[in-house]
GUZAKOL-745097 format. One record per residue (C-alpha): residue number from 1; residue in one letter; x, y, z. Coordinates in nm, 3 decimals, decimal comma. Example, Ala and Ser with C-alpha at 12.3 -4.5 7.8 and 13.67 -1.06 7.14 Angstrom:
2
 resi resn       u       v       w
    1    A   1,230  -0,450   0,780
    2    S   1,367  -0,106   0,714
This chain:
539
 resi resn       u       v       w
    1    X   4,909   1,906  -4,571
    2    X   4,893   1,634  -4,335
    3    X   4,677   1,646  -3,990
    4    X   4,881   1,519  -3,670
    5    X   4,844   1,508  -3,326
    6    X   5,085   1,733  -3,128
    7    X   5,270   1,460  -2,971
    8    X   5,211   1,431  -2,583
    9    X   5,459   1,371  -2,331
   10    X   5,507   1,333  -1,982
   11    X   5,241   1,395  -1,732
   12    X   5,246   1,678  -1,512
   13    X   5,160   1,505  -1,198
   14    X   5,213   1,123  -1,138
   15    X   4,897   0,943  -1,240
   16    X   4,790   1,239  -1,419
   17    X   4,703   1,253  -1,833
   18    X   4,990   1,293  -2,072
   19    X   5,107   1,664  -2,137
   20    X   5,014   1,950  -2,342
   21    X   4,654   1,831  -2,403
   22    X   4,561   1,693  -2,719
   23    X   4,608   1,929  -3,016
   24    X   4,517   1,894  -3,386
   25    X   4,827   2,018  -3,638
   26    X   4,892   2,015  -3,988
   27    X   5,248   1,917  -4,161
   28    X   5,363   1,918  -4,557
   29    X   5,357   1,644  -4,696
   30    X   5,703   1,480  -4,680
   31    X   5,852   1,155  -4,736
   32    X   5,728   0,929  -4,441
   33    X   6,032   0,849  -4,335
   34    X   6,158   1,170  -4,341
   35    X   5,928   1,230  -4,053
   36    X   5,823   0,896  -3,889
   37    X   6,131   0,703  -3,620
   38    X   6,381   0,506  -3,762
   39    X   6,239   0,144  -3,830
   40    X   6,421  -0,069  -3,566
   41    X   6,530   0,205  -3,338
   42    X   6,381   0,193  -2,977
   43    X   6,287   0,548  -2,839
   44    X   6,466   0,685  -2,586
   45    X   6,275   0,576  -2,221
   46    X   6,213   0,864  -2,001
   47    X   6,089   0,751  -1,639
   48    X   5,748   0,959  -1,506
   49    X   5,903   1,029  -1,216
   50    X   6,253   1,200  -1,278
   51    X   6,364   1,207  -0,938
   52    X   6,376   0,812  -1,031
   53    X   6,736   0,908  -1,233
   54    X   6,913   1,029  -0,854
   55    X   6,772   0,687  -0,660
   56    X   6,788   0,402  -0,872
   57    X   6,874   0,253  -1,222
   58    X   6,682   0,387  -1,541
   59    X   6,403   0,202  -1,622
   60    X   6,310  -0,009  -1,898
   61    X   6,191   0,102  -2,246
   62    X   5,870   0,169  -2,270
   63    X   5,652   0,086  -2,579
   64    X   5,625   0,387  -2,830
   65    X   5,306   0,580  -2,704
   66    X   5,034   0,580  -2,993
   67    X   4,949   0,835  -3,116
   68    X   4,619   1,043  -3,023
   69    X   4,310   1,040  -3,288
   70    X   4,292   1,343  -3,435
   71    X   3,992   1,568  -3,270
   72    X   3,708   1,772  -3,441
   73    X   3,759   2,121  -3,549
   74    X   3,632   2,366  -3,321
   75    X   3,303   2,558  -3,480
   76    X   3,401   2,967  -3,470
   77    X   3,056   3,061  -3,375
   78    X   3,099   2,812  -3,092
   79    X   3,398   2,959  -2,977
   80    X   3,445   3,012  -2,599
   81    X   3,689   3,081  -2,325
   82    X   3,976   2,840  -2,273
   83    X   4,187   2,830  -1,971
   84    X   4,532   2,914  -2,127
   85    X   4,753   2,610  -2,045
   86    X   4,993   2,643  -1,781
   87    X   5,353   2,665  -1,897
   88    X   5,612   2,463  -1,747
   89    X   6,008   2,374  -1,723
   90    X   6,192   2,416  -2,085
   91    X   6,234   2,115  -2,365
   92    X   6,616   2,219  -2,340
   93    X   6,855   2,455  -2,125
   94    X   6,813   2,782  -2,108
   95    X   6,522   2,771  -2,321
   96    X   6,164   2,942  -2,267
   97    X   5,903   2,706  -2,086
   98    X   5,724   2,454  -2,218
   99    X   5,462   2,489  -2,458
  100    X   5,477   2,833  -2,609
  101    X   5,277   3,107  -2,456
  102    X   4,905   3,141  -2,573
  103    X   4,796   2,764  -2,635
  104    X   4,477   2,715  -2,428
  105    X   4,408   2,446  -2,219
  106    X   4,040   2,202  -2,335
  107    X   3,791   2,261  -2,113
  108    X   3,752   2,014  -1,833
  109    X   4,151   2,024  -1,832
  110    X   4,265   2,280  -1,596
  111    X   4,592   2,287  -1,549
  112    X   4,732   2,136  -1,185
  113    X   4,869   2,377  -0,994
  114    X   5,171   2,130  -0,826
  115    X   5,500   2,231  -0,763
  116    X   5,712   2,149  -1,131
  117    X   5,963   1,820  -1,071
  118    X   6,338   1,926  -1,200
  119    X   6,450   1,834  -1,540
  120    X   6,754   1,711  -1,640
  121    X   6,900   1,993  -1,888
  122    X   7,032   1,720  -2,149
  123    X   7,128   1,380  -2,158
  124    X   7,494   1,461  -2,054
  125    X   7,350   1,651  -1,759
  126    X   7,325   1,320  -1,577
  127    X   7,623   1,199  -1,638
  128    X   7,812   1,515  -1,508
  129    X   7,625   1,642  -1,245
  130    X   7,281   1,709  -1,029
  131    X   6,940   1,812  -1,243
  132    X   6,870   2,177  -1,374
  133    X   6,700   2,387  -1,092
  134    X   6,367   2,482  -1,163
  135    X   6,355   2,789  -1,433
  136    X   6,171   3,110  -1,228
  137    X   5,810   3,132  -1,322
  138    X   5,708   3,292  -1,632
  139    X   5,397   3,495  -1,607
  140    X   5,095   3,330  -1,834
  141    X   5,008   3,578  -2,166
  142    X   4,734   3,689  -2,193
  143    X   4,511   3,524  -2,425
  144    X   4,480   3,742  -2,755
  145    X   4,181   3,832  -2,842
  146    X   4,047   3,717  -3,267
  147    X   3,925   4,018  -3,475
  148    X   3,762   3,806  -3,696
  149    X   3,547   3,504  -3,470
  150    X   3,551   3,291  -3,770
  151    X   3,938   3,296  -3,741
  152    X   3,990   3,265  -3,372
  153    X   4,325   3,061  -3,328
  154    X   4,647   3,155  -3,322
  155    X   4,883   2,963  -3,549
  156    X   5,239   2,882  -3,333
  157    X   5,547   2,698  -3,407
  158    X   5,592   2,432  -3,205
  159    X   5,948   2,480  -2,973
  160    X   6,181   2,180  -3,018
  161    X   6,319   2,049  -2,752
  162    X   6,565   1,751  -2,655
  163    X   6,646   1,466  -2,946
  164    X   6,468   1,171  -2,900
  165    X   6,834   0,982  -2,991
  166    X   7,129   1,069  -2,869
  167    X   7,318   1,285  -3,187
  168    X   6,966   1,338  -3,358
  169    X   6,785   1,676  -3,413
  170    X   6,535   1,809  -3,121
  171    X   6,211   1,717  -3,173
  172    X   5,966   1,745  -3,292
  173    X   6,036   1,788  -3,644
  174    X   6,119   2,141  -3,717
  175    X   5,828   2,293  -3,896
  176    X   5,512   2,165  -3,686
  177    X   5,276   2,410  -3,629
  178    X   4,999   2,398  -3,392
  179    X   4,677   2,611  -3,443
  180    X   4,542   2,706  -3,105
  181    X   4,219   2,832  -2,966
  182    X   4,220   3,200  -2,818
  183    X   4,000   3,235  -2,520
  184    X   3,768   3,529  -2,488
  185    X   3,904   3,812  -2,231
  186    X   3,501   3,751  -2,152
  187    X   3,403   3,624  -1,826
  188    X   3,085   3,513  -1,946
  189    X   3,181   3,281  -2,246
  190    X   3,081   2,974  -2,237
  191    X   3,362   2,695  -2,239
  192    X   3,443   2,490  -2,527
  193    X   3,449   2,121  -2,500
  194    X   3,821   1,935  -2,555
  195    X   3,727   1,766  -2,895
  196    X   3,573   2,085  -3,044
  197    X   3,955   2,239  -3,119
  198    X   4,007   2,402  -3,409
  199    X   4,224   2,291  -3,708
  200    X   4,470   2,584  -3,963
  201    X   4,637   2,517  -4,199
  202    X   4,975   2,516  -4,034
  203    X   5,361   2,726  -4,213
  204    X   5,497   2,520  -4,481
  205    X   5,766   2,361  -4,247
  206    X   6,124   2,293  -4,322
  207    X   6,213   1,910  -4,421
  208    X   6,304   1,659  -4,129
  209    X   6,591   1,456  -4,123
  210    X   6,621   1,206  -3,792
  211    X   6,945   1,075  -3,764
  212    X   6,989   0,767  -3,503
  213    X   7,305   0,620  -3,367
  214    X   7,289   0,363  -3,160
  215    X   7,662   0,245  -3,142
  216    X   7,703   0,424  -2,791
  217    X   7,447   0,385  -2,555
  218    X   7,280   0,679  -2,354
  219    X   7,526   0,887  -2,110
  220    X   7,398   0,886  -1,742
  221    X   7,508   1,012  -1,421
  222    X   7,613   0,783  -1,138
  223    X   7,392   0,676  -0,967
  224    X   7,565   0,387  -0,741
  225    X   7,852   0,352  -0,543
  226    X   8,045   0,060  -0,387
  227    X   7,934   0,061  -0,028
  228    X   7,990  -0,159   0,260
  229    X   7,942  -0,502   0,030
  230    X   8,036  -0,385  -0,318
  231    X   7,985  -0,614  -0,608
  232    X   8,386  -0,638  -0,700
  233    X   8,601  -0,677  -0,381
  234    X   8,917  -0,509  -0,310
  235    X   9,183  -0,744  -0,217
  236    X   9,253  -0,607   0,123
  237    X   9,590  -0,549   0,222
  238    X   9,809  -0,828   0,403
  239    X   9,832  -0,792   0,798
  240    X  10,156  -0,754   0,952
  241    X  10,271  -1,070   1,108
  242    X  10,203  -1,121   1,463
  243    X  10,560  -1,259   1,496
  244    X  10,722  -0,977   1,315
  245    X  10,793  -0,719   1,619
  246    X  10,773  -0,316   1,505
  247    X  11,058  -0,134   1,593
  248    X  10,872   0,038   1,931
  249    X  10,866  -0,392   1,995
  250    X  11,178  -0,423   1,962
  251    X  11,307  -0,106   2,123
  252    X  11,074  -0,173   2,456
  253    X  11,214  -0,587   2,481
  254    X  11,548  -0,423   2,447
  255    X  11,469  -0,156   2,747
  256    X  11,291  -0,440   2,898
  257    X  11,629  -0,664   2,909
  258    X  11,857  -0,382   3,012
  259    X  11,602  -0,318   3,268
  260    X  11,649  -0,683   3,388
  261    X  12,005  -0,721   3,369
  262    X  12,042  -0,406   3,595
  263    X  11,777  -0,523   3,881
  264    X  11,935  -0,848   3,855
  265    X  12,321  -0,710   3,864
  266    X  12,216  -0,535   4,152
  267    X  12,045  -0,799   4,341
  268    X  12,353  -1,019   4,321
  269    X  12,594  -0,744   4,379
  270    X  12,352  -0,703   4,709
  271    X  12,401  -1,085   4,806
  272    X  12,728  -1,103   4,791
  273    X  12,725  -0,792   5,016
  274    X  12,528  -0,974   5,227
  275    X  12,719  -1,261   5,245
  276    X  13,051  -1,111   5,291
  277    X  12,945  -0,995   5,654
  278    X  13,070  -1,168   5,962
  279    X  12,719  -1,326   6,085
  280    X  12,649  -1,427   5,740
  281    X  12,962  -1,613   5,718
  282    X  12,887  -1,771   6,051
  283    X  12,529  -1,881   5,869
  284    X  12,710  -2,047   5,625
  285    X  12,918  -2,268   5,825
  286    X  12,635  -2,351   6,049
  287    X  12,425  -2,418   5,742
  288    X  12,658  -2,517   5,413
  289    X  12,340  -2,597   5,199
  290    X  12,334  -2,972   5,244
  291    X  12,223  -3,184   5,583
  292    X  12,362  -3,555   5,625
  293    X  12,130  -3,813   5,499
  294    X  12,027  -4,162   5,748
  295    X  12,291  -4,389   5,808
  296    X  12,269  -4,661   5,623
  297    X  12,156  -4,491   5,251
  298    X  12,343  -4,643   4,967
  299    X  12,507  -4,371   4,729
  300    X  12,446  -4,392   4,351
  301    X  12,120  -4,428   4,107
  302    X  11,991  -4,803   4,059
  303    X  11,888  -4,856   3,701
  304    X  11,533  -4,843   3,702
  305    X  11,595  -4,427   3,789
  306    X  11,730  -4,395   3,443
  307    X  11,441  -4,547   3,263
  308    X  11,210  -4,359   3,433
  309    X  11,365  -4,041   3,458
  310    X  11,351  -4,060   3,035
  311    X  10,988  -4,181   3,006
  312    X  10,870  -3,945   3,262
  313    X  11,071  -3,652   3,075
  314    X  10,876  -3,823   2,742
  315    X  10,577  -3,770   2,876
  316    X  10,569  -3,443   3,074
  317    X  10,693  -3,305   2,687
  318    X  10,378  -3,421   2,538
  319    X  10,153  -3,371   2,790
  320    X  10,253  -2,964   2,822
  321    X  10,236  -2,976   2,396
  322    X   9,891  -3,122   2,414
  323    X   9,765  -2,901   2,674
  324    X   9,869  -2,596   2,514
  325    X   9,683  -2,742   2,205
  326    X   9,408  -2,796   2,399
  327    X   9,357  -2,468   2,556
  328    X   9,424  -2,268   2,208
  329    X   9,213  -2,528   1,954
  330    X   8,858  -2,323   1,886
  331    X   8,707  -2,598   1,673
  332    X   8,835  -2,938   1,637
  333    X   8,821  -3,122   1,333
  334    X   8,848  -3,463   1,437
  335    X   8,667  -3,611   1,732
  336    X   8,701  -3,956   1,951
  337    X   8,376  -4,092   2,128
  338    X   8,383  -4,420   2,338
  339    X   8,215  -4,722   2,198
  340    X   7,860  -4,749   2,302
  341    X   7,865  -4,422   2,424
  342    X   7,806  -4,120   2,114
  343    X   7,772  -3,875   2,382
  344    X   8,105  -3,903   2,540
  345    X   8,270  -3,735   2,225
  346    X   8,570  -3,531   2,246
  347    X   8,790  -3,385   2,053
  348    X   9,117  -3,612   1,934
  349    X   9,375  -3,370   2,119
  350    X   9,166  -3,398   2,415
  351    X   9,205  -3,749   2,436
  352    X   9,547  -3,751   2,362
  353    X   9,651  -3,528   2,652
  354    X   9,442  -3,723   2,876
  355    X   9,559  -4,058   2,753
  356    X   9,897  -3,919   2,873
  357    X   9,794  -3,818   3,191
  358    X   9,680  -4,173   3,200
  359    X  10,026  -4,302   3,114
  360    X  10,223  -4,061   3,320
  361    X  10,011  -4,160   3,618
  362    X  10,089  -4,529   3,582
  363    X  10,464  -4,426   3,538
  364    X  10,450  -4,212   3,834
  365    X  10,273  -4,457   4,071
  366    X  10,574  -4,730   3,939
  367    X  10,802  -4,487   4,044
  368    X  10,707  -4,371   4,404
  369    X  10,668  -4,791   4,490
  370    X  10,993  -4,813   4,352
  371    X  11,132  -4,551   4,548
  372    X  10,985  -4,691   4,881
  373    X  11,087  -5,041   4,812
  374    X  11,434  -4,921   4,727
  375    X  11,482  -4,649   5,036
  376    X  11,569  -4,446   4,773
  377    X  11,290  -4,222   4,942
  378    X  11,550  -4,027   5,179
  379    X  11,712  -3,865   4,880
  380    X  11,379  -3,645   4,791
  381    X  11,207  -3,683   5,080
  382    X  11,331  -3,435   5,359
  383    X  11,439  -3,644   5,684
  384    X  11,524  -3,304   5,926
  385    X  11,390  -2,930   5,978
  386    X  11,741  -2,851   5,924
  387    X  11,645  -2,867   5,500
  388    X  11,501  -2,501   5,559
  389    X  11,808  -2,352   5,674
  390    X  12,042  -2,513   5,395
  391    X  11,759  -2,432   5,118
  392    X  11,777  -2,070   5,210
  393    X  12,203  -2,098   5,220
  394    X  12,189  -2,311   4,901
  395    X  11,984  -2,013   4,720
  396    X  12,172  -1,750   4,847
  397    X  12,525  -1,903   4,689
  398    X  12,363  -1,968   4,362
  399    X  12,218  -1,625   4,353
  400    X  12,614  -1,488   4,424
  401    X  12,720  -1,697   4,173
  402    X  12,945  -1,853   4,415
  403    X  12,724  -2,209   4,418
  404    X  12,751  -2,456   4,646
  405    X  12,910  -2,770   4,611
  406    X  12,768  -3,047   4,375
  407    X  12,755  -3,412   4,470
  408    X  12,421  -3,569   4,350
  409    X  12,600  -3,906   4,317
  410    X  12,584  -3,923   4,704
  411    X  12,328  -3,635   4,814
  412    X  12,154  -3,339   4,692
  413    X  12,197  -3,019   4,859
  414    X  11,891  -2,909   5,050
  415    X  11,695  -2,654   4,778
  416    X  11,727  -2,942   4,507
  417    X  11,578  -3,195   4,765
  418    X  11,261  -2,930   4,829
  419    X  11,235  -2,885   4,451
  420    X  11,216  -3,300   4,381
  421    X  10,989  -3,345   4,714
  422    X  10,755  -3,028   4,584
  423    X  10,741  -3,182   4,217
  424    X  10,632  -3,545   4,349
  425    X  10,454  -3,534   4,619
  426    X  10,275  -3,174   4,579
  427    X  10,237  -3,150   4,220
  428    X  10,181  -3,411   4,021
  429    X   9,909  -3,501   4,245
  430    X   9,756  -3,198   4,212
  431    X   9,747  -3,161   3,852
  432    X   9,597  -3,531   3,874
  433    X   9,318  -3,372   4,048
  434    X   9,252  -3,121   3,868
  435    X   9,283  -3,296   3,544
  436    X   9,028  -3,566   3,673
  437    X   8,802  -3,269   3,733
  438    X   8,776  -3,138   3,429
  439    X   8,772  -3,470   3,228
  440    X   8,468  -3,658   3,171
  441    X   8,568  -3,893   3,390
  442    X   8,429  -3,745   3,677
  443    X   8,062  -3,861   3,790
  444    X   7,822  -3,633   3,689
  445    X   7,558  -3,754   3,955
  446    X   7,747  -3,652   4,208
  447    X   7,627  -3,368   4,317
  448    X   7,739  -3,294   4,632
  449    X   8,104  -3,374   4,565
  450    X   8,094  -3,129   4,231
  451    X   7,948  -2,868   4,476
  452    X   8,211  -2,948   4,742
  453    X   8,462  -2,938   4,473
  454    X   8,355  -2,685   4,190
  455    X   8,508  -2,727   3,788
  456    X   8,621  -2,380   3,831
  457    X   8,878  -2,447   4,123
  458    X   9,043  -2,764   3,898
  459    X   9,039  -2,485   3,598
  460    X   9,197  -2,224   3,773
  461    X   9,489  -2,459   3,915
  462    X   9,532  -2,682   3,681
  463    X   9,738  -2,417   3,415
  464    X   9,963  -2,285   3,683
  465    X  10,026  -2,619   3,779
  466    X  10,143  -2,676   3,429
  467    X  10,371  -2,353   3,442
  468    X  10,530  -2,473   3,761
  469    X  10,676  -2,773   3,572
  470    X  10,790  -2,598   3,284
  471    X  10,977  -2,370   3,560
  472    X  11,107  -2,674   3,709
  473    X  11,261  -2,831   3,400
  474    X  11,391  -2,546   3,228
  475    X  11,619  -2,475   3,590
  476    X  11,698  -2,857   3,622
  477    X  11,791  -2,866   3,241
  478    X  12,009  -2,538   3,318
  479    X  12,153  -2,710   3,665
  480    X  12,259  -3,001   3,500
  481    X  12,433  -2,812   3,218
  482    X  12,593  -2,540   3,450
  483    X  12,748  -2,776   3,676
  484    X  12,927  -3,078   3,510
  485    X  12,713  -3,225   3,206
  486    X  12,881  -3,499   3,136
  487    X  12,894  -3,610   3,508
  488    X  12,527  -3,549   3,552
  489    X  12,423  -3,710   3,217
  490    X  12,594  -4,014   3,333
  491    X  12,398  -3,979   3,681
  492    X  12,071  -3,961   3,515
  493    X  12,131  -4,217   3,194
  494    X  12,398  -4,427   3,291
  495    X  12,352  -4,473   3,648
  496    X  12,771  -4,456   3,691
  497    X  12,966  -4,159   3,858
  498    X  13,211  -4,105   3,539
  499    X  13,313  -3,848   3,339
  500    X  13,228  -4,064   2,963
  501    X  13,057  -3,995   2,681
  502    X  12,778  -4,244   2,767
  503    X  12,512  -4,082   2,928
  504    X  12,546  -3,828   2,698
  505    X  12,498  -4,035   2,367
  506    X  12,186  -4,239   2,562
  507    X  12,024  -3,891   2,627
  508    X  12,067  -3,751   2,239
  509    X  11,861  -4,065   2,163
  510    X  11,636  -3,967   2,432
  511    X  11,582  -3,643   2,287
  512    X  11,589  -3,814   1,940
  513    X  11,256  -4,000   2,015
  514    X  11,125  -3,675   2,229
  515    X  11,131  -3,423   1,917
  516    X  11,014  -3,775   1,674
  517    X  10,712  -3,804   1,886
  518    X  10,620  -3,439   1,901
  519    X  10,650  -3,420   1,543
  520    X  10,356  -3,708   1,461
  521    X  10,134  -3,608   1,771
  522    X   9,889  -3,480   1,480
  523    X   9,548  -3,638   1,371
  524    X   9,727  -3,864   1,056
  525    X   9,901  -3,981   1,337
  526    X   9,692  -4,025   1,667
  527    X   9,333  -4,119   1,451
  528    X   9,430  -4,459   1,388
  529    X   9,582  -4,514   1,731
  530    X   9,236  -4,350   1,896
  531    X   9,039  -4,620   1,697
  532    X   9,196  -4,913   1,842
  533    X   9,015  -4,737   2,223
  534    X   8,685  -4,587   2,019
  535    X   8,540  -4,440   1,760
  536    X   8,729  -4,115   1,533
  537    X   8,543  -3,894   1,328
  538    X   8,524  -3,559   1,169
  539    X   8,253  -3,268   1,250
């Protein structure tokens, strides 16, 4: 027979000693191996606190707990009153608690009274679901009493409970016995120190074969999930295209358009109404659309109107391209900053746009001196009141589809004469303004004039300004189209009143150099030009 220590486990309450007490045993003599771990095999961790496997990952292997000294025997005649030890949850499912009912607790060792911490069942229980409720408590046996005081004890088989490997037998070893004190049913008896417990001989046990396998590793529950941040990613789904209209799109642009085509069908149906009355004809005569111009004004477009009707279309394109850039770019990526001056920096399609306003100031101020000095002034510039009443005549026949007569070669009818007056006199010189405003440019010491003349005013005219002239050339594009291209083309290109081809071919290489230029207004493009006038970087 062989003297062991009753191996002790977890304690019962955190910080607390290990659990059962120490006890003395005896086991046959077997084979060491048959009874010691597998060499090389780490022991199976178990953390103190088991409400450790719901909140967080297991945690590392502990060292293999040595083993207890074995204790003295206890001396009969010395025999006292234990406190029996205070049973707790089962080794295994279903079981009966743990230890068996009678060992007695060393004095000095009382058992805790604390509420018992739920154990797994088994080592698949926390892979497939929550811990084993607490078993119901189990009523404490009385201790038996020894006939014979020289053989107080009571000689119990140790239960077996989980395998210390996954696939292995429970332990301990089946055939431990433990020989346990019997306390007194006397009040009076004196208690009997811890190291004073008594040693039998314990059952000739059964032999004890450990098998270990390793290949799998432990079964666990989840304990983890993927939350707002997991560790692998979904790819998320592709958005829907912005330009890609749904079918409710689709359906409510078509509704839209119907809804369009009726109010306007009925609005001309209306004028023509209108105009087919007796005083409305009489309006008409009095007021055909059109007003003679001053004696003396020479028909026809000189030259120079050609040239700068094509870089003035040149750069109103790029200016309205830039803009928009400007007013949808977030963050730039390359920047220009005058020389000497690192504070001055702006963004490269910022100075673009504004080194076309620059240009398309210069052009304009060319072309109202050139207008004066001509007298071609009197064809844009109204001359008599009587250009309200043939505005509101001209509008009405192009709104009954019935349109006045064209004949820009000598003189434009009164609405087209507002519209060119409106555009160069009113505003262009207002988005000047309002561009200089909001351009750095304008003094910043000047106090008094910025508070006269606020940013946000320039701001909030300067973009309607900018939709006015898209307005303008998108009707003076469909004008000139609707009412005898070729004619007008040569007007505009040519300067001759002919029905030819020429005009025409001069304004597809107009349009040529137009969509050429809009295509390389990008950073490859503009950097080196910006470095020539300052300094280009990135962020």
């Amino acid at each position: 027979m062989v003297e062991r220590m009753l191996r002790r486990g977890l304690p019962r309450v955190a910080g607390g000693d290990p659990w059962p007490p120490a006890l003395a045993v005896e086991v046959a003599d077997a084979p060491a191996e048959s009874t010691a771990p597998a060499p090389g095999v780490p022991e199976t961790p178990v953390s103190a606190d088991l409400s450790a496997a719901e909140t967080g990952p297991l945690a590392e292997q502990s060292p293999a707990t040595p083993e207890t000294p074995p204790v003295a025997a206890v001396n009969p005649a010395k025999a006292g009153s234990l406190g029996t030890m205070r049973r707790g949850l089962p080794r295994v499912a279903d079981g009966e608690p743990w230890p068996p009912a009678g060992v007695a607790s060393p004095a000095g060792t009382p058992s805790p009274a604390v509420p018992e911490t739920p154990v797994s069942a088994g080592p698949g229980a926390a892979e497939v679901g929550p811990t084993v409720e607490q078993s119901p408590a189990v009523p404490e046996t009385p201790a038996a009493v020894a006939a014979n005081p020289a053989q107080a004890g009571l000689a119990a088989t140790m239960r077996r409970g989980m395998p210390r490997v996954e696939g292995g037998e429970g332990w301990p070893p089946a055939g431990l016995t433990a020989r346990v004190a019997v306390a007194e049913m006397a009040t009076d008896a004196p208690s009997v120190p811890a190291s004073e417990v008594a040693e039998v001989p314990a059952a000739a046990p059964a032999a004890v074969a450990l098998t270990r396998d390793v290949s799998t590793p432990l079964p666990f529950r989840r304990t983890v999930w993927q939350g707002m941040a997991p560790r692998h990613a979904v790819e998320p789904e592709p958005e829907a295209s912005r330009f890609r209209p749904t079918w409710p799109q689709v359906l409510g642009g078509l509704m839209g358009a119907a809804a369009l085509g009726i109010i306007a069908g009925a609005g001309i149906a209306l004028v023509r109404a209108l105009l087919s009355m007796s005083f409305m004809q009489d309006f008409l005569a009095a007021f055909p659309g059109e007003y003679h111009l001053p004696e003396g004004t020479q028909p026809g477009f000189p030259a120079w109107i050609g040239w700068q009707h094509f870089f003035n279309v040149f750069l109103m394109v790029l200016i309205i391209r830039s803009g928009l850039r400007v007013r949808s770019e977030k963050r730039p990526t390359v920047f220009w900053a005058p020389r000497g001056n690192a504070k001055g920096k702006i963004s490269l399609t910022l100075w673009f746009h504004q080194a076309l306003d620059i240009l398309w100031l210069v052009n304009g101020v060319i072309f109202v001196v050139l207008l004066f000095v001509s007298g071609h002034w009197v064809r844009i510039v109204p001359t008599s009141w009587e250009v309200f009443p043939n505005a509101l005549s001209a509008l009405l026949q192009y709104i009954s589809f019935d349109w006045p007569t064209e004949n820009g070669w000598v003189n434009y009818n009164s609405l087209q004469q507002l519209a060119y007056f409106t555009t160069v006199f009113i505003a262009a010189p207002l988005a000047a303004i309002t561009g200089f405003r909001m351009s750095g440019m304008w003094p910043k010491k000047a106090e008094k004039l910025s508070k006269a003349y606020p940013v946000e005013w320039a701001r909030t005219l300067h973009f309607p300004i900018m939709l006015y002239f898209v307005a303008f050339i998108f009707v003076h594009v469909m004008l000139v189209v609707l009412t005898g291209f070729l004619r007008n083309l040569n007007h505009m290109y040519a300067a001759q009143d002919a029905v030819t081809w020429t005009g025409f071919w001069v304004f597809v290489a107009s349009m040529v150099v137009i969509v050429g230029a809009w295509i390389a207004a990008r950073p490859i493009v503009l950097a080196p030009i910006a470095k020539v006038f300052g300094n280009v970087s990135g962020r």
